[in-house]
C-alpha positions as CSV (number, residue, x, y, z in Angstrom):
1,X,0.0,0.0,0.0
2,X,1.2,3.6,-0.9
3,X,1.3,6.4,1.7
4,X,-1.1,10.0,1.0
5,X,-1.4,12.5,3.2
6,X,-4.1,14.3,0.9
7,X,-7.6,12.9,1.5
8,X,-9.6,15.8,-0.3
9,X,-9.7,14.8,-3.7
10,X,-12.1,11.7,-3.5
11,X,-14.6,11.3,-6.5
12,X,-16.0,9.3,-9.2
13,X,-13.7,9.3,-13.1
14,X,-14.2,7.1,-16.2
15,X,-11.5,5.4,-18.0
16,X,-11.6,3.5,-20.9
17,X,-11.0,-0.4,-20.2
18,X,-11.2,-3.2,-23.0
19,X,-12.5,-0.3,-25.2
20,X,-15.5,0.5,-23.3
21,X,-15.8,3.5,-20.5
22,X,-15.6,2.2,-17.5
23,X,-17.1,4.3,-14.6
24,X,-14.1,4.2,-11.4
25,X,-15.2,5.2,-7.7
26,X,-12.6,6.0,-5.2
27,X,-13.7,4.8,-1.6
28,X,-12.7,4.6,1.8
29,X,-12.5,0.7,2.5
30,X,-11.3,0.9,6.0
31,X,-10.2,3.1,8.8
32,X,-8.9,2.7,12.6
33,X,-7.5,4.9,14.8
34,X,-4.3,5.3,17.4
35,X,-3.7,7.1,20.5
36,X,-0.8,9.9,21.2
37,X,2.3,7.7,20.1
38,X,5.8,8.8,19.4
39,X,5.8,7.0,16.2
40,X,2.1,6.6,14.5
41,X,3.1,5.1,11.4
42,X,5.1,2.3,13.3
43,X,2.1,1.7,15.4
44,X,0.0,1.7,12.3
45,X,2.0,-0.9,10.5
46,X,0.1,-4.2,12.5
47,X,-3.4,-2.6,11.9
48,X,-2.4,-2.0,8.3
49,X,-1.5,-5.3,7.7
50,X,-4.6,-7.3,9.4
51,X,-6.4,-5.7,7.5
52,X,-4.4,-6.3,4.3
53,X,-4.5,-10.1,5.3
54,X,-8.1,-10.0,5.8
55,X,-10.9,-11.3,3.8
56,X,-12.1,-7.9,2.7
57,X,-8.5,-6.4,2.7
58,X,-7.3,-9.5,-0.3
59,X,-10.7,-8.8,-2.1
60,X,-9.5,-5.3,-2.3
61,X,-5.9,-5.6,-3.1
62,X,-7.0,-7.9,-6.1
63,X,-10.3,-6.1,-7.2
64,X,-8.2,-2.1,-6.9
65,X,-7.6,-0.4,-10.2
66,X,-4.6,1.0,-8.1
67,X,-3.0,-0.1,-5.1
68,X,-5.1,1.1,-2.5
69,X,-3.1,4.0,-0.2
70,X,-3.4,4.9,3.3
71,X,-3.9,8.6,5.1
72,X,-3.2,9.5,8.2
73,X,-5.0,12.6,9.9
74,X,-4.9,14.4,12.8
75,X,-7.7,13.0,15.4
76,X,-8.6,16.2,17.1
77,X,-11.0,14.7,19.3
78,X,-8.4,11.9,21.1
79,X,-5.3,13.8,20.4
80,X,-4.2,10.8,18.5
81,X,-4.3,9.5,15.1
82,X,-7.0,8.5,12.6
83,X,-5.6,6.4,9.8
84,X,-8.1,5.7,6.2
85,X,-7.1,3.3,3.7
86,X,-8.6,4.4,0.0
87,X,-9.5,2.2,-3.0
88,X,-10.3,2.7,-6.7
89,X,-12.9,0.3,-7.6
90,X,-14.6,-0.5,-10.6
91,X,-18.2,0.6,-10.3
92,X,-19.3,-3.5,-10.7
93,X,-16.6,-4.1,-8.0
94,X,-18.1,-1.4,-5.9
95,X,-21.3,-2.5,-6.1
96,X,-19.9,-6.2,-4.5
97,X,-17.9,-4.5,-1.7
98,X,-20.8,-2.0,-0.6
99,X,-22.8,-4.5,-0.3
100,X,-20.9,-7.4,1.9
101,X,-18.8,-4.7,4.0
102,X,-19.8,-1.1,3.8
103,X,-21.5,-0.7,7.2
104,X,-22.3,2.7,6.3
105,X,-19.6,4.7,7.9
């Protein structure tokens, strides 16, 4: 997974795939947060990767027009961390995901 720091340019694009336009969402998959540590990115590494290793974490990493990247943010409310990971999926592969994981968050 590749590392972002900017998180406001999420929305839909079309590219052209087998010849036909292919309509490409970009959407937060999974997030978690961390307390006040010296090093978040070190901390973040074994929530990263459970959820890499996960059932919905390998459905994403093979469905992803991209490799999916990670943000991490400020959390001003616990003074800590709030870490997103961000997808590209196919519209069709969106459709799956939302449906057996989103919970609406």
């Amino acid at each position: 997974m590749k590392y972002s720091s900017n998180l406001s340019n999420l929305k839909n694009q079309f590219n052209i795939v087998d010849d036909k336009i292919v309509e490409i969402k970009e959407v937060i998959v999974h997030t978690f947060t961390l307390g006040d540590v010296e090093d978040p990115d070190l901390y973040a590494a074994e929530p990263l990767w459970k959820w890499q290793e996960s059932e919905q974490g390998q459905w994403i990493m093979q469905h992803a027009v991209d490799q999916p990247i990670w943000h991490r943010m400020v959390d001003q409310v616990s003074y800590g961390y709030k870490y997103k990971i961000t997808a590209r999926l196919q519209a069709r592969d969106y459709t799956y995901w939302a449906l057996k994981w989103n919970t609406g968050s």
